[in-house]
C-alpha positions in Angstrom: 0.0 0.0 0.0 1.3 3.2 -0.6 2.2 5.6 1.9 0.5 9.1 2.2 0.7 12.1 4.1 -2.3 14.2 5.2 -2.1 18.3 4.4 -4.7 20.9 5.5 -6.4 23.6 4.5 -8.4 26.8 5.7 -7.1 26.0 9.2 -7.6 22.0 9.1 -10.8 22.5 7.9 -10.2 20.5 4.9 -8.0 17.5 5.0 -6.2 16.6 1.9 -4.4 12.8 1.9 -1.3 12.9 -1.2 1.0 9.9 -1.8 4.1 10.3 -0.4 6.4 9.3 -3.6 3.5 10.2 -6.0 2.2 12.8 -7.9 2.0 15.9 -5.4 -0.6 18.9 -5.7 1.1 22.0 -6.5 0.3 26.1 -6.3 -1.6 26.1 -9.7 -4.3 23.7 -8.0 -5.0 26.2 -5.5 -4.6 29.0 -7.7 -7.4 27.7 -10.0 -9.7 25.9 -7.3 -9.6 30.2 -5.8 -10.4 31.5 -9.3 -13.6 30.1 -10.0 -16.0 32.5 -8.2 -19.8 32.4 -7.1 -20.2 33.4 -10.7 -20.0 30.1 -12.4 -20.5 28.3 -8.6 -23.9 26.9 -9.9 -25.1 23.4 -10.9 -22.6 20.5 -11.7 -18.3 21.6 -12.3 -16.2 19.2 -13.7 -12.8 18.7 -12.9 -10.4 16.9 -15.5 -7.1 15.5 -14.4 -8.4 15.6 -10.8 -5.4 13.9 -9.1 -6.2 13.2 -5.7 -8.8 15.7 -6.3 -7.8 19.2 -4.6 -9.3 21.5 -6.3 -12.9 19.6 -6.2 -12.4 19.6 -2.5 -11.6 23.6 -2.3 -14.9 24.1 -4.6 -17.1 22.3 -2.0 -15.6 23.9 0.8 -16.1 27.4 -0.8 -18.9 26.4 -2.9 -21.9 24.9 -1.1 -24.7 24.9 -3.8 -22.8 23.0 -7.0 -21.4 19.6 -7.2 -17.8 18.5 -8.7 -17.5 15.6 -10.5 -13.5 15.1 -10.5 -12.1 12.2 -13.6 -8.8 11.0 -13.3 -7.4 8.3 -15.1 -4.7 6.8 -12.7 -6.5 4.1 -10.6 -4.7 4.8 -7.6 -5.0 8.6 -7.5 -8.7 8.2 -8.4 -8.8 6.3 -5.4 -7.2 9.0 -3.4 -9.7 11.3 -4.6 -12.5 9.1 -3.5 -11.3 8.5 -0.1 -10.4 12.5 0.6 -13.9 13.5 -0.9 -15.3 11.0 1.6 -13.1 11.7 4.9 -14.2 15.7 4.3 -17.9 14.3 4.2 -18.0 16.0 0.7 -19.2 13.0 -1.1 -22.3 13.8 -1.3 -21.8 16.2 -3.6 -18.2 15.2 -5.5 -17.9 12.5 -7.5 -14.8 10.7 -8.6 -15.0 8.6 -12.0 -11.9 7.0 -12.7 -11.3 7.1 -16.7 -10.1 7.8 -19.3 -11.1 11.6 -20.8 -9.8 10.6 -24.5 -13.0 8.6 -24.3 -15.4 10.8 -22.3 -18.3 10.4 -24.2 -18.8 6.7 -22.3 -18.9 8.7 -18.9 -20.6 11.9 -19.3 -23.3 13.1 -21.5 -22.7 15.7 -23.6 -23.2 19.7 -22.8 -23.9 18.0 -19.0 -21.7 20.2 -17.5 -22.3 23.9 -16.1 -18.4 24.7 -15.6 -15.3 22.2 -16.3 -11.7 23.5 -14.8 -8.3 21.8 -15.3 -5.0 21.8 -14.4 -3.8 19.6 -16.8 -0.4 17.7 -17.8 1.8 20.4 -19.6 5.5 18.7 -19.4 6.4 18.0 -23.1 7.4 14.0 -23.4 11.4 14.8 -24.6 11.8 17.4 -22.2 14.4 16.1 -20.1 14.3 12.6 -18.3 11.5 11.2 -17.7 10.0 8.2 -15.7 7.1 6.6 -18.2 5.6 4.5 -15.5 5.7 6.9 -12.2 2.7 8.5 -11.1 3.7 12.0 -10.8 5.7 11.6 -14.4 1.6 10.9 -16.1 0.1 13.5 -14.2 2.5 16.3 -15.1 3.5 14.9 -18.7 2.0 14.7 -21.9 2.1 10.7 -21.5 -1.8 9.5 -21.7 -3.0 12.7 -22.7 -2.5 16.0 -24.1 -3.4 19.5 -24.1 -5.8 18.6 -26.9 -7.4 15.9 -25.4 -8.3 17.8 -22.7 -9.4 20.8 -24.6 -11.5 18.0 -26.4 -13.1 16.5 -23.7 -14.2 19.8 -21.9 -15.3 21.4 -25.0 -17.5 17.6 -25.7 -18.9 17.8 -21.5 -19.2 21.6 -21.2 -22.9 23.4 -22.0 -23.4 25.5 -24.6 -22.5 29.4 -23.1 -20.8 27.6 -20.1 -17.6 28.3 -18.5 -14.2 26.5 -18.8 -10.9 27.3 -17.1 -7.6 25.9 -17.5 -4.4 26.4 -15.6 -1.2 26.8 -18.3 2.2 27.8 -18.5 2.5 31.7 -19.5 5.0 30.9 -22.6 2.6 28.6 -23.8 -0.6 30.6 -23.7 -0.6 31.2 -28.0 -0.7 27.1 -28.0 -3.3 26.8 -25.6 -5.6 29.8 -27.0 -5.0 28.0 -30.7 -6.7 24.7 -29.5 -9.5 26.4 -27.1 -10.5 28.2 -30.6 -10.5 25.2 -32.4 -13.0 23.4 -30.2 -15.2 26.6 -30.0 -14.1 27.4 -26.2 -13.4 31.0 -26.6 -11.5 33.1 -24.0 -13.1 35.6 -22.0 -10.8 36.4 -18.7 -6.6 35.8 -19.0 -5.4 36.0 -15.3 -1.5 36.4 -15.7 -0.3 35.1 -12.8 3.6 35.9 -11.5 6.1 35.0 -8.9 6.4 38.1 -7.3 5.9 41.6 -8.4 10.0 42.3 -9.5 9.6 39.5 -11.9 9.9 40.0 -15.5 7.4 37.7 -17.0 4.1 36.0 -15.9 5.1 32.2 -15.0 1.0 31.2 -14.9 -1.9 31.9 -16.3 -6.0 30.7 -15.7 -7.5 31.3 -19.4 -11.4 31.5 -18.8 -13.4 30.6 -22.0 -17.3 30.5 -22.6 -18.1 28.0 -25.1 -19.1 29.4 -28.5 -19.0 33.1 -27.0 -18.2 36.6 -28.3 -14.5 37.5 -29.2 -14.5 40.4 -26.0 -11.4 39.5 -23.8 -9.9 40.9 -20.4 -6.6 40.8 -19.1 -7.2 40.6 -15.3 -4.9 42.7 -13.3 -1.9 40.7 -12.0 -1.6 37.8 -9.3 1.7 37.3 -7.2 2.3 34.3 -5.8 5.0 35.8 -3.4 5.5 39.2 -1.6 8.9 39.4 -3.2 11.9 37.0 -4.4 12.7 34.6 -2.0 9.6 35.9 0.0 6.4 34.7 2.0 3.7 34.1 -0.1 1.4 37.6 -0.9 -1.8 37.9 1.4 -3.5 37.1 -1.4 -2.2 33.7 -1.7 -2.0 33.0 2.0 -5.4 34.1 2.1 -6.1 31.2 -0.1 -5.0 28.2 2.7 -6.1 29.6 5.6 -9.3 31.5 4.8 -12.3 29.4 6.8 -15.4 31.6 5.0 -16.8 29.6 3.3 -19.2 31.0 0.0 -22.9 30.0 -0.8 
């Protein structure tokens, strides 16, 4: 069996278990489970590439009227997410289906889905050495799926006029704009998203898209994740583990 730690959030209000050796949630899931607002917080959200599903747990914490259904293809990790959505006593309302999204159409119905997030794998498969078979080496590389299979899959789950957010590396936001366009998820909000407010470029971004809507776009004001180099996180960040409000 493997071994896991237990993390916490908005002052141990919300337990996360993570495999010790594994695949590991990182800043961008917070970042993104923190973006989506009461706005789109209605109905059903789901979240591709869920992991050990973190940022389905920080929507029904913050969320309380909508349900997450997380998909994650790793067997194990699905199983993670299960047993965290269970030990929060969130399972009534999120949902784990462990699958595969290339083939999403035998899970979900299509234009089922109010809002669909993701933080998905972005490492390209030559860049530098890779473990095929670990854990954390298919969540965060282009191994069982990429960038436009997941495009694919939210575009197929998503309602028509609803929401979709991804999570993407700043130097490849032309790629990822090309392929939401091409599956008629057009981009509404860019949130550039930095390491602190001396650095040069944005590292991040969370492109939100409406499905077949209107060519209007807003660049949001930047987000730092630290108060300077080397620094604490920025109150807005710290804010986003140990806030305990939760939102209706």
């Amino acid at each position: 069996m493997s071994k896991t730690t237990c993390d916490s959030l908005f002052n141990g209000d919300l337990l996360c278990h993570q495999h010790t050796d594994g695949y590991r949630f990182s800043i961008d899931a917070v970042l993104l489970g923190h973006y989506v607002t009461t706005t789109y917080c209605k109905g059903r959200i789901l979240d591709l590439c869920c992991g050990c599903g973190i940022i389905g747990l920080i929507l029904a914490y913050r969320c309380t009227d909508v349900s997450i259904t997380g998909m994650e293809l790793q067997v194990k990790l699905a199983g993670l997410a299960l047993k965290n959505s269970v030990d929060n006593g969130l399972n009534d309302r999120v949902t784990i289906i462990q699958g595969d999204l290339k083939n999403i159409s035998g899970y979900l119905d299509p234009e089922s889905i109010q809002a669909v997030v993701c933080n998905p794998p972005y490492g390209k498969q030559q860049a530098g050495r890779i473990n095929y078979s670990s854990e954390a080496a298919i969540a965060r590389h282009e191994i069982s799926a990429t960038l436009e299979d997941c495009v694919q899959a939210a575009s197929f789950a998503v309602q028509n006029r609803g929401r979709v957010m991804f999570i993407y590396p700043s130097s490849q936001l032309p790629f990822l704009i090309q392929v939401l366009y091409s599956k008629k998820l057009v981009p509404k909000q860019i949130q550039p998203i930095y390491s602190y407010p001396e650095a040069s470029e944005a590292k991040l971004v969370i492109v939100d898209c409406v499905k077949n809507g209107g060519e209007q776009c807003a660049l949001l004001p930047p987000l730092y994740i630290y108060c300077c180099k080397n620094g604490p996180y920025s109150p807005e960040v710290a804010a986003m583990y140990i806030q305990s409000e939760k939102r209706g």
